[in-house]
BATOR-91197 format. One record per residue (C-alpha): residue number from 1; residue in one letter; x, y, z. Coordinates in nm, 4 decimals. Layout:
BEGIN
 seq type       xx       yy       zz
 NUM    A        X        Y        Z
...
***
This chain:
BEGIN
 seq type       xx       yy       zz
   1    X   0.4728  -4.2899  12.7015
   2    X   0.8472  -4.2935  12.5362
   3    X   1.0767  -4.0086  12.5418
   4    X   1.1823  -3.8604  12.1388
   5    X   1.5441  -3.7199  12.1545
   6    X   1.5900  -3.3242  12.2300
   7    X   1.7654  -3.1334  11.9470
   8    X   2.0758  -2.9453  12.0301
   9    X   2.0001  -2.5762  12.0190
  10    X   2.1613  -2.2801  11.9633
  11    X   2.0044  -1.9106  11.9988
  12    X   2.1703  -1.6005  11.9244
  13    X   1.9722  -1.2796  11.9702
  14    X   2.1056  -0.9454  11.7358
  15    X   1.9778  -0.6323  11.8189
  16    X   1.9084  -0.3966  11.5005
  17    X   1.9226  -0.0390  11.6098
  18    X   1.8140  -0.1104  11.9591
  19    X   1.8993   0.1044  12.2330
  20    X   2.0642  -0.0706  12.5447
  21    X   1.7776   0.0744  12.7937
  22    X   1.4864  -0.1729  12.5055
  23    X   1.7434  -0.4753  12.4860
  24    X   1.5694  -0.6467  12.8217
  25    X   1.2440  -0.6353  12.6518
  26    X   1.3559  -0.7989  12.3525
  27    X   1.5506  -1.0444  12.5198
  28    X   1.2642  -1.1362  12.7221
  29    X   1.0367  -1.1567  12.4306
  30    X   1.3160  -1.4650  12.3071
  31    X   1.2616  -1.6276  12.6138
  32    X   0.8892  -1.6448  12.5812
  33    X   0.9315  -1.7387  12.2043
  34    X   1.1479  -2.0406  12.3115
  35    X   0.9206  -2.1614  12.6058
  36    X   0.6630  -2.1503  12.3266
  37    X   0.8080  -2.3340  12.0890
  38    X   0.6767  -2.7154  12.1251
  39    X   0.8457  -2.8432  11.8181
  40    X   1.1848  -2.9905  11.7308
  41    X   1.3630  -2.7567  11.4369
  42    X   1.5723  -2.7953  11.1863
  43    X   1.6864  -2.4116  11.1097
  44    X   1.5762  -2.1325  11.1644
  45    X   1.5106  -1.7237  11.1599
  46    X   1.2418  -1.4990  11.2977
  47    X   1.2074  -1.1094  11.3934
  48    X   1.0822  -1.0560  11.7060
  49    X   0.8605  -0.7337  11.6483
  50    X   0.8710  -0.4225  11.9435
  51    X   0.7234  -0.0795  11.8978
  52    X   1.0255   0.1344  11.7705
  53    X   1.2762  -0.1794  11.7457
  54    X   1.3343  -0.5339  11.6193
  55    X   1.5354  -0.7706  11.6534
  56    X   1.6302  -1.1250  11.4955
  57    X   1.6138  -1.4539  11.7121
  58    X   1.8507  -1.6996  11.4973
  59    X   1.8079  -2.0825  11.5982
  60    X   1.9956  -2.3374  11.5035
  61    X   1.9774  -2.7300  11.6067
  62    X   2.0145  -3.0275  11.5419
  63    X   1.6399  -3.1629  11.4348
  64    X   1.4629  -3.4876  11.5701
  65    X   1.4206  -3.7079  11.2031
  66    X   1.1035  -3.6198  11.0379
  67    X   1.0921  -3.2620  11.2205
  68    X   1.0046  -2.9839  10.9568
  69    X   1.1303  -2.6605  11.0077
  70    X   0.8521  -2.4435  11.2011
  71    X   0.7877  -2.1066  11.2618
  72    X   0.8168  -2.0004  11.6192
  73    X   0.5032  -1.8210  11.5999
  74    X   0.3512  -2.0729  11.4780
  75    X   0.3181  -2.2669  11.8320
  76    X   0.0995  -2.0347  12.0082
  77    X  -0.2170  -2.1431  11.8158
  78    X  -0.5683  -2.0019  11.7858
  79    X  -0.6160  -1.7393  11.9823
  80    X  -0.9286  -1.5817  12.1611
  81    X  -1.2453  -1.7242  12.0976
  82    X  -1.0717  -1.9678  11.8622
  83    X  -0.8904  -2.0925  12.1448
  84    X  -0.8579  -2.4681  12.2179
  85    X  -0.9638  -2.5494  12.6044
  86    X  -1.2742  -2.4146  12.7677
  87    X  -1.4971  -2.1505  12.5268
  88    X  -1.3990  -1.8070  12.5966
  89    X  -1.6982  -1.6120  12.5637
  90    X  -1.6626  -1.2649  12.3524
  91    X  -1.6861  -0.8943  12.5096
  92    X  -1.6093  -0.5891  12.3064
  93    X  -1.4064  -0.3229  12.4456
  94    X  -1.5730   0.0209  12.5103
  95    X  -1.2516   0.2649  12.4977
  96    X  -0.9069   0.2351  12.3833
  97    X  -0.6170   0.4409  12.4810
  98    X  -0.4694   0.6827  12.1972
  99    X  -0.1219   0.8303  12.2009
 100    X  -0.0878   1.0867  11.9360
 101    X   0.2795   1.1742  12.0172
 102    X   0.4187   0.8580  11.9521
 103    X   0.3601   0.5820  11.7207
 104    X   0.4830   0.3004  11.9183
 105    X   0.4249   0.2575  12.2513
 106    X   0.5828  -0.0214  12.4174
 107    X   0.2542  -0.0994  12.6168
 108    X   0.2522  -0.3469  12.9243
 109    X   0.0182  -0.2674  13.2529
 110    X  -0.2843  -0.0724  13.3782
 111    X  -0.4283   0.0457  13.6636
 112    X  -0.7242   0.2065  13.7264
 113    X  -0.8529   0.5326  13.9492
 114    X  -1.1917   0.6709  14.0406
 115    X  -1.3093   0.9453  14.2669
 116    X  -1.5362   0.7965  14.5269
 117    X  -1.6861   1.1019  14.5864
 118    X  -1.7241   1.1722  14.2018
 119    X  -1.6946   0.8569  14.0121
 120    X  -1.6835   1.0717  13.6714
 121    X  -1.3569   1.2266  13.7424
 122    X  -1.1576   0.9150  13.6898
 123    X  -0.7965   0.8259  13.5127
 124    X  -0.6205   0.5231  13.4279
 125    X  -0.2309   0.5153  13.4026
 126    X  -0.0405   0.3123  13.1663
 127    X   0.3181   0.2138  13.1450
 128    X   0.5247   0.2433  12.8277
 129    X   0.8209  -0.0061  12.9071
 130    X   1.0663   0.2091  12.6938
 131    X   0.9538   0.5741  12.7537
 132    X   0.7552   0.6501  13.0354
 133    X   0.4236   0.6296  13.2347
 134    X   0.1546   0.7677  13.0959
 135    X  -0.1656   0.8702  13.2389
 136    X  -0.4706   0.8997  13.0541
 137    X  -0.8719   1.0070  13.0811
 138    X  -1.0889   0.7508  13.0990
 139    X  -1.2233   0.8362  12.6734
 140    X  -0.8683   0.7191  12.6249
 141    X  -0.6592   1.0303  12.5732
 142    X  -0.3530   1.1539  12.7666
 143    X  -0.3599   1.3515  13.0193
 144    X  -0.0152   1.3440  13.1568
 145    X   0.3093   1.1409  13.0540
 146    X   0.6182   1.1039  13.3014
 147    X   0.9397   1.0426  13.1197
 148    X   1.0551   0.8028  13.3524
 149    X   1.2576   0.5030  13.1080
 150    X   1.1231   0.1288  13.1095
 151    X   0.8726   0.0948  13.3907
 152    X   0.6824  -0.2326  13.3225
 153    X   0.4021  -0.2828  13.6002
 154    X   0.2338  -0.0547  13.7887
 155    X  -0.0107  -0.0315  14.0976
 156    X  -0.1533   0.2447  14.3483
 157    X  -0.3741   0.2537  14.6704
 158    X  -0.5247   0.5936  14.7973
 159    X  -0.5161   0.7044  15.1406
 160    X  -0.1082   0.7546  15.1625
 161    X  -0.0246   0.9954  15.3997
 162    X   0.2231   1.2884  15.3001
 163    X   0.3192   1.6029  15.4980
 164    X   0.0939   1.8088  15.2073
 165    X  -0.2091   1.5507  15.2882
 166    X  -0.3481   1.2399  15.1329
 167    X  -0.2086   1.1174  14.7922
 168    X  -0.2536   0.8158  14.5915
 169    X   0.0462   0.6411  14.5965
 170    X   0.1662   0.5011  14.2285
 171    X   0.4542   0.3158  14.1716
 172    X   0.5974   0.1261  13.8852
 173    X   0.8876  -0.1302  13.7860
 174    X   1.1883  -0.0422  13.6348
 175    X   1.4874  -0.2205  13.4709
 176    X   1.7075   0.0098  13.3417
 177    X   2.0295  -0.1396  13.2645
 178    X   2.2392  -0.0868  13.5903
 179    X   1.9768   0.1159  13.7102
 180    X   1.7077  -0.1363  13.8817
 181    X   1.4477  -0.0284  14.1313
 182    X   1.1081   0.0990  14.1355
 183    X   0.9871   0.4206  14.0414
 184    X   0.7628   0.6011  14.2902
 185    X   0.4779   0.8482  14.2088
 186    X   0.2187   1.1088  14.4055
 187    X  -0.0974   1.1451  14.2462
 188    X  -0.3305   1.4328  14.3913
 189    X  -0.6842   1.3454  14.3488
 190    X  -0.7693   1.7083  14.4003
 191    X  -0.6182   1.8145  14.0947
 192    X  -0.5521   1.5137  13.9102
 193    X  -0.1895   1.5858  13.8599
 194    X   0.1051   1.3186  13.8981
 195    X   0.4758   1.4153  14.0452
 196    X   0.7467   1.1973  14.0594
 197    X   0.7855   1.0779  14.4379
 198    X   1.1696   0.9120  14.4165
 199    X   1.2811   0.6044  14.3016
 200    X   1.4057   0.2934  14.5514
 201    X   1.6939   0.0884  14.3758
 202    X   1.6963  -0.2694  14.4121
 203    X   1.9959  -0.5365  14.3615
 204    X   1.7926  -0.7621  14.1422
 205    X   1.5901  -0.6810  13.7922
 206    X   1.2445  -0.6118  13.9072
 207    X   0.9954  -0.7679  13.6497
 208    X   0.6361  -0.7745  13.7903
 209    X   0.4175  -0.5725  14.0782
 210    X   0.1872  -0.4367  14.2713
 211    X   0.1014  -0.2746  14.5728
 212    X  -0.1149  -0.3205  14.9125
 213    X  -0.2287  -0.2168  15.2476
 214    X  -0.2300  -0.3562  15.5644
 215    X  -0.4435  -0.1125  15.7644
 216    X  -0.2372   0.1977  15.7982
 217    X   0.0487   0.0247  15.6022
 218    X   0.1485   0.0549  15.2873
 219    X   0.3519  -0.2242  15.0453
 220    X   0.5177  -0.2488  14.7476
 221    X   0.5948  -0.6033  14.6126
 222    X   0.8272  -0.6793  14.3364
 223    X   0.8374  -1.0269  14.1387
 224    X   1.1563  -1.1667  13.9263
 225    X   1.2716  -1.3842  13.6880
 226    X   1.4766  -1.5603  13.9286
 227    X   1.1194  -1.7144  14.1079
 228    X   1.1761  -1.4264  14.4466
 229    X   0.9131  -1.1731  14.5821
 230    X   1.0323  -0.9057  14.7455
 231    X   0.7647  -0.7090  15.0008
 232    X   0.8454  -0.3999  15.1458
 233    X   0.6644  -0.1057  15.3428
 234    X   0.6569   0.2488  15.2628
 235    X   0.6151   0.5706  15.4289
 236    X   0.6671   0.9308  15.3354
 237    X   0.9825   0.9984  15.5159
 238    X   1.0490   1.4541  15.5299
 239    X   1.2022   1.4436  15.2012
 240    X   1.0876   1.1459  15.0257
 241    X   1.0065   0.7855  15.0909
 242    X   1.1509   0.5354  15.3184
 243    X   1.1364   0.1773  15.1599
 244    X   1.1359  -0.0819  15.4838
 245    X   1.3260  -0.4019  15.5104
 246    X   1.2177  -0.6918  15.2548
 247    X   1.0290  -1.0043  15.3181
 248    X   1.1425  -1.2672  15.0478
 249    X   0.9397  -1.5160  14.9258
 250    X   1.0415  -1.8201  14.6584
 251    X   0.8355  -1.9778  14.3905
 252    X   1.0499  -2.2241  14.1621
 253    X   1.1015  -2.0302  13.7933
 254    X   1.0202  -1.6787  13.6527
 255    X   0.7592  -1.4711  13.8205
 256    X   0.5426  -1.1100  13.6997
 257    X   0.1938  -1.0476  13.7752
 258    X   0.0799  -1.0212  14.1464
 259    X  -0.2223  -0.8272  14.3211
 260    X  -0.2809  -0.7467  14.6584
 261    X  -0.6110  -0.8396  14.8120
 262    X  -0.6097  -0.6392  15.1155
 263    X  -0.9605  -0.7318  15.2568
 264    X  -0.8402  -1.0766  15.2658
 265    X  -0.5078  -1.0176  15.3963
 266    X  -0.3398  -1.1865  15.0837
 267    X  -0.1283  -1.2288  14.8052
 268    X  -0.1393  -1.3409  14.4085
 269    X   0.1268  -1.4257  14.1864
 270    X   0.1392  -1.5839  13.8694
 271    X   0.4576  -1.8245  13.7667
 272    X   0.4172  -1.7807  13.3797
 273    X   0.4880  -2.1170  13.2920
 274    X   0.3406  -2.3152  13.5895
 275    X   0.0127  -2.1104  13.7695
 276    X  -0.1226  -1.9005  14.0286
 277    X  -0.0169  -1.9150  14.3981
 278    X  -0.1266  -1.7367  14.7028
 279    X   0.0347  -1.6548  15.0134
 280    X  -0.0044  -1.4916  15.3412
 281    X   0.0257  -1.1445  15.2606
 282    X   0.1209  -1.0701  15.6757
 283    X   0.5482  -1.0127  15.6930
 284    X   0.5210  -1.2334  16.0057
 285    X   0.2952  -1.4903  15.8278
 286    X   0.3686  -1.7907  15.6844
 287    X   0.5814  -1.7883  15.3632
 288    X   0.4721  -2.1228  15.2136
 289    X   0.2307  -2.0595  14.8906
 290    X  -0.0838  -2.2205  14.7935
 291    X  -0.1825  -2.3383  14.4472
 292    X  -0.4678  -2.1394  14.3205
 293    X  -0.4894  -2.2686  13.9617
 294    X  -0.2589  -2.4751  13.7108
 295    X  -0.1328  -2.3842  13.3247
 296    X  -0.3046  -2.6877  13.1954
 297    X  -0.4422  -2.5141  12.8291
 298    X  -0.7957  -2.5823  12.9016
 299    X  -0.8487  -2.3004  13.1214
 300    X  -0.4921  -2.1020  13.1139
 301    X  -0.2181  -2.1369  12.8712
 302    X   0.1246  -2.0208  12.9750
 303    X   0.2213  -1.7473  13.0122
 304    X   0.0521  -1.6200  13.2904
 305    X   0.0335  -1.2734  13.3180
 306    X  -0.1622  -1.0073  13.4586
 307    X  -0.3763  -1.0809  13.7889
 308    X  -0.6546  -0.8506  13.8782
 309    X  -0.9809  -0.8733  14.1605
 310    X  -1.2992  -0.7631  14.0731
 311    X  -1.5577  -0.6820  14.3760
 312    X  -1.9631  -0.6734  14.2799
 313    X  -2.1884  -0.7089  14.5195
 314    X  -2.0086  -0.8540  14.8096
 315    X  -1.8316  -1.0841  14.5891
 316    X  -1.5067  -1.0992  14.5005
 317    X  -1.3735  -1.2158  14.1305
 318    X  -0.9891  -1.3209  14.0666
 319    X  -0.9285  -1.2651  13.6794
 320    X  -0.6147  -1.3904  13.5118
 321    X  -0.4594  -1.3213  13.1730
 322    X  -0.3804  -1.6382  13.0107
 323    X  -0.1535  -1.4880  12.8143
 324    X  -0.0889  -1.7444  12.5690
 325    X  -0.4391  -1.7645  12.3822
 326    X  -0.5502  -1.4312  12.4664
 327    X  -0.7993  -1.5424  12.6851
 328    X  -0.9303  -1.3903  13.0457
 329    X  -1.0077  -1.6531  13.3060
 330    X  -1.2293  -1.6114  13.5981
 331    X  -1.2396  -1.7531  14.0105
 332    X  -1.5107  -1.6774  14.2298
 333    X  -1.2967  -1.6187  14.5595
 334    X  -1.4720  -1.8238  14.8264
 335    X  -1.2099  -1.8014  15.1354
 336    X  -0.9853  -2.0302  15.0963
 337    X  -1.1742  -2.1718  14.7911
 338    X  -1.1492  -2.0057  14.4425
 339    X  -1.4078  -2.1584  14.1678
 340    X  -1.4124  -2.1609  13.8096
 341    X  -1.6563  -1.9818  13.6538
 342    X  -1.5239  -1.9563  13.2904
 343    X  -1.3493  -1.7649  13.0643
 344    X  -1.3901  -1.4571  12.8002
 345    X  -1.1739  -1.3123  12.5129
 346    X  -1.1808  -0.9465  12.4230
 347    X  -1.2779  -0.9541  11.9645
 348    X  -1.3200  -0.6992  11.7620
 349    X  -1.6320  -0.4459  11.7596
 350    X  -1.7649  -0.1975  11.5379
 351    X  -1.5152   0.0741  11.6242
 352    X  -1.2545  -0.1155  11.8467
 353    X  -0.9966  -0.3611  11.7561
 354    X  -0.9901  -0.6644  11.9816
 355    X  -0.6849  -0.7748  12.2428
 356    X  -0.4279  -1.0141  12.2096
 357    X  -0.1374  -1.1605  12.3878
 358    X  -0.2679  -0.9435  12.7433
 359    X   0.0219  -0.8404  12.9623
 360    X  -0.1057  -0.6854  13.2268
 361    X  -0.4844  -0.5860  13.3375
 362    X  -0.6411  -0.4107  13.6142
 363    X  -0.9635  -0.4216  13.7379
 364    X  -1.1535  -0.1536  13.9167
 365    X  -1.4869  -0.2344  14.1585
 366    X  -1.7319   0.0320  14.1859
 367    X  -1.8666   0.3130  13.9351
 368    X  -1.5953   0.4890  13.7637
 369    X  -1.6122   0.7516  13.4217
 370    X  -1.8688   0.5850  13.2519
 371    X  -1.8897   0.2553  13.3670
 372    X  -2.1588   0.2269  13.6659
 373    X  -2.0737  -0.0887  13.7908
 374    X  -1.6963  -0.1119  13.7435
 375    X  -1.4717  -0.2107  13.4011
 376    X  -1.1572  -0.3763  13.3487
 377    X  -0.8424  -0.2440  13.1528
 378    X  -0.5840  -0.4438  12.9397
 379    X  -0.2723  -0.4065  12.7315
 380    X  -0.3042  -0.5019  12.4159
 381    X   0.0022  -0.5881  12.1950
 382    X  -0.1707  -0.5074  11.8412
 383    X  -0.3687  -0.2580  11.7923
 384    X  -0.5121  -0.2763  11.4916
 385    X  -0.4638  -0.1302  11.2157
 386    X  -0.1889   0.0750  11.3475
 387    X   0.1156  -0.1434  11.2440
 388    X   0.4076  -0.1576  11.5323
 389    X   0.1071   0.0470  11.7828
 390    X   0.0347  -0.1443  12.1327
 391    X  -0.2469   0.0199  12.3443
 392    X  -0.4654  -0.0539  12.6494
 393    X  -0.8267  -0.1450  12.5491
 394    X  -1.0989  -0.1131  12.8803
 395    X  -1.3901  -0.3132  12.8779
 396    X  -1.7179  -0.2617  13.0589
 397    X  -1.7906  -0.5188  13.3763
 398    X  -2.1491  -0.5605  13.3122
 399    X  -2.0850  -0.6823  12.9823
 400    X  -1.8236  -0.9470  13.1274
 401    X  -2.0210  -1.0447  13.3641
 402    X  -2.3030  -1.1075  13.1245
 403    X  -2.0691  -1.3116  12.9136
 404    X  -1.9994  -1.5479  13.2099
 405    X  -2.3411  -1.5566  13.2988
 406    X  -2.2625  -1.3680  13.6766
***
C-alpha cells in the first residue's frame, strides 16, 4: 500500500477565561482531538467545550492536494449503537447523578460502595476534575462533596486499618499545576461520612488509577502520559499515611485507566491509543506486560479508557470503555485467557439520557442500593439536555448481562 505525504501542522491552544488549575484538562482534550483526527487539513478552528471553560484549538497545515478542510469532530464517527465494528447491544441507565450546586461538573471516574452487611446503605463517589470529589447516594444525589481541586480517577478497598478502626480507603489523582500527587481519603462505613486522609506528592503528573490489596497490603497505582506505572503501598502511619517505595513499570505511550484484580494477583491498564495489558501485580514479580486486547475499531476504538471487573457467579467479567464510539466491551477472564463476549452501548430511555465518550467506569459485584445482583457506573460527558452538564449515569448488571446474552 503507498504512503500519501503528511501535512505540516501547526496547533496553538488559547485559553478563554480558563483558570491555570482547568488548563491540563483542556490541553489534554487537544491531544485527544489530534490523535483523532484521521484526515489531512487545509485550515482550521474548533472550540474544545469543558464544563465552566472553553477553549480554541487553531490548526494550521499545509494540506495533502484534494484534502477538504474537516472538522475535528468530525473523525470520531457514529457513536453507540451506530457504531461501526461489532454491534453494541443497548442498556438503559437506571440512575443518574444530579448536582444542584453547580452547573458544570467536570465529570471523569466512579467508584462504587456497598455495605455487605446491608447492601441498601450504599454510595458511589465521583470526581469533578476541576472542583472536588463528590460523593453521592445511590438515587443519584449528593451526599457529601470534598473541595479537593482536579482529582481525575479514583478507587477504594475496605478493610484499611487505622488507629480509630477499619476505614475504606479512597484515594484519587490529582494534577494541580506544581502541585502533583494523589489525594487520600477515610471513608467510615459506620456513618457514611468521608475525611480527607493527606495527600502524597509525586514528581510526575499523575493521570490514571486505582487501588489494590495484596492480603493485608494495601496499593495505590498511578498511570501517566509518559507510558510509567507507579505502585506503591500504604499504611496508616500515627498521624497520617506512609506511601512505600515505588515499583515502576513501562508501557510505550500515554497511559490512564487501570484496575486491580486482587483475587488474581493482577494488574490492568489501558494504553489509549494501542490496548489493554496485564501484568504481575506482585512488587517482586515480573514487570514484563501481557497483551489482553488490541484498539483495532471492531471491538475497541481508541481511546481506551476506563477498566472495570465484574464478578457473578464465580465468574469474573473485564469491561472496557472504548472510549472512542461510546461503546462498553466485555472479556470473560479465564486465567490467563480473557474471551470476547461482545459489546453494549448505554442510549437513551424514557427518563435518562444515554452516555457518550465514557471516561472512567466502575463496576461493583454483589447486591448494592437497589441493584440485587450488582450495576455498573459511568461518566458521561453530555448529559442531556443540560448544555455544558457532565454526570455519571449507573446501569443495572442484570440488564447488561441480558444484553450480552450472559
Amino acid at each position: 500500500m503507498g504512503t500519501r505525504a503528511s501535512p505540516v501542522i501547526s496547533v496553538v491552544l488559547v485559553f478563554i477565561g480558563v483558570p491555570p488549575h482547568s488548563r491540563r484538562g483542556l490541553t489534554r482534550d487537544k491531544d485527544r482531538v489530534l490523535r483523532r483526527h484521521r484526515l489531512p487539513m487545509s485550515r482550521g478552528l474548533v472550540m474544545i467545550r469543558r464544563p465552566k471553560y472553553f477553549a480554541l484549538l487553531t490548526v494550521v497545515g499545509l494540506s495533502v492536494l484534494g484534502a477538504s478542510c474537516a472538522s475535528l469532530e468530525e473523525d470520531r464517527g457514529p457513536q453507540g449503537v451506530l457504531a461501526p465494528g461489532d454491534p453494541a447491544r443497548p442498556v438503559m441507565a437506571a440512575v443518574e447523578t444530579v448536582v444542584t450546586t453547580d452547573t458544570a461538573v467536570d465529570a471523569d471516574d466512579p467508584a462504587l460502595w456497598a455495605d455487605p452487611a446491608d447492601p441498601s446503605r450504599a454510595v458511589m463517589f465521583g470526581t469533578d476534575k476541576s472542583d472536588g470529589l463528590y460523593v453521592h447516594n445511590l438515587d443519584g444525589t449528593v451526599r457529601q462533596f470534598l473541595p479537593s481541586g482536579p482529582v481525575n480517577n479514583v478507587d477504594l478497598r475496605a478493610g484499611f486499618p487505622t488507629p480509630q478502626g477499619e476505614r475504606v480507603l479512597v484515594a484519587a489523582s490529582n494534577d494541580a499545576p506544581g502541585a502533583n500527587g494523589v489525594n487520600l481519603y477515610l471513608f467510615d462505613p459506620a456513618t457514611l461520612a468521608t475525611v480527607d486522609y493527606g495527600f502524597h506528592a509525586t514528581p510526575y503528573e499523575p493521570y490514571g488509577f486505582c487501588v489494590g490489596r495484596r492480603g493485608d497490603d494495601f496499593h495505590i497505582v498511578v498511570t501517566t502520559k509518559a507510558g510509567t506505572v507507579h505502585q506503591m503501598t500504604v499504611v496508616a502511619g500515627p498521624t497520617g499515611p506512609v506511601i512505600g517505595a515505588p515499583r515502576v513499570l513501562t508501557l510505550g505511550s500515554q497511559l490512564e485507566g487501570c484496575v486491580v484484580n486482587d483475587a488474581a494477583d493482577t494488574l490492568y491498564v489501558g494504553e489509549e491509543d494501542v490496548g489493554v495489558w496485564r501484568f504481575d501485580f506482585d512488587p517482586a514479580g515480573s514487570g514484563t506486560p501481557t497483551e489482553i486486547a488490541r484498539v483495532d475499531r471492531i471491538r475497541i476504538r481508541d481511546d481506551v479508557e476506563g477498566l472495570s471487573i465484574m464478578r457473578d457467579g464465580g465468574v469474573e467479567y473485564l469491561i472496557v470503555s472504548s472510549q472512542g464510539d461510546s461503546t462498553y466491551p466485555v472479556y470473560r477472564i479465564e486465567g490467563d485467557g480473557h474471551v470476547y463476549l461482545g459489546r453494549f452501548a448505554i442510549v437513551d430511555g424514557p427518563v435518562i439520557d444515554g452516555v457518550t465518550s465514557t471516561d472512567g467506569l466502575d463496576a461493583f459485584s454483589g447486591p448494592i442500593g437497589p441493584f440485587p445482583q450488582g450495576a455498573v457506573a459511568f461518566h458521561d460527558d453530555i448529559d442531556s439536555p443540560n448544555p455544558g452538564q457532565q454526570n455519571y449515569k449507573i446501569v443495572d448488571w442484570r440488564d447488561i448481562k441480558a444484553a450480552l446474552g450472559l
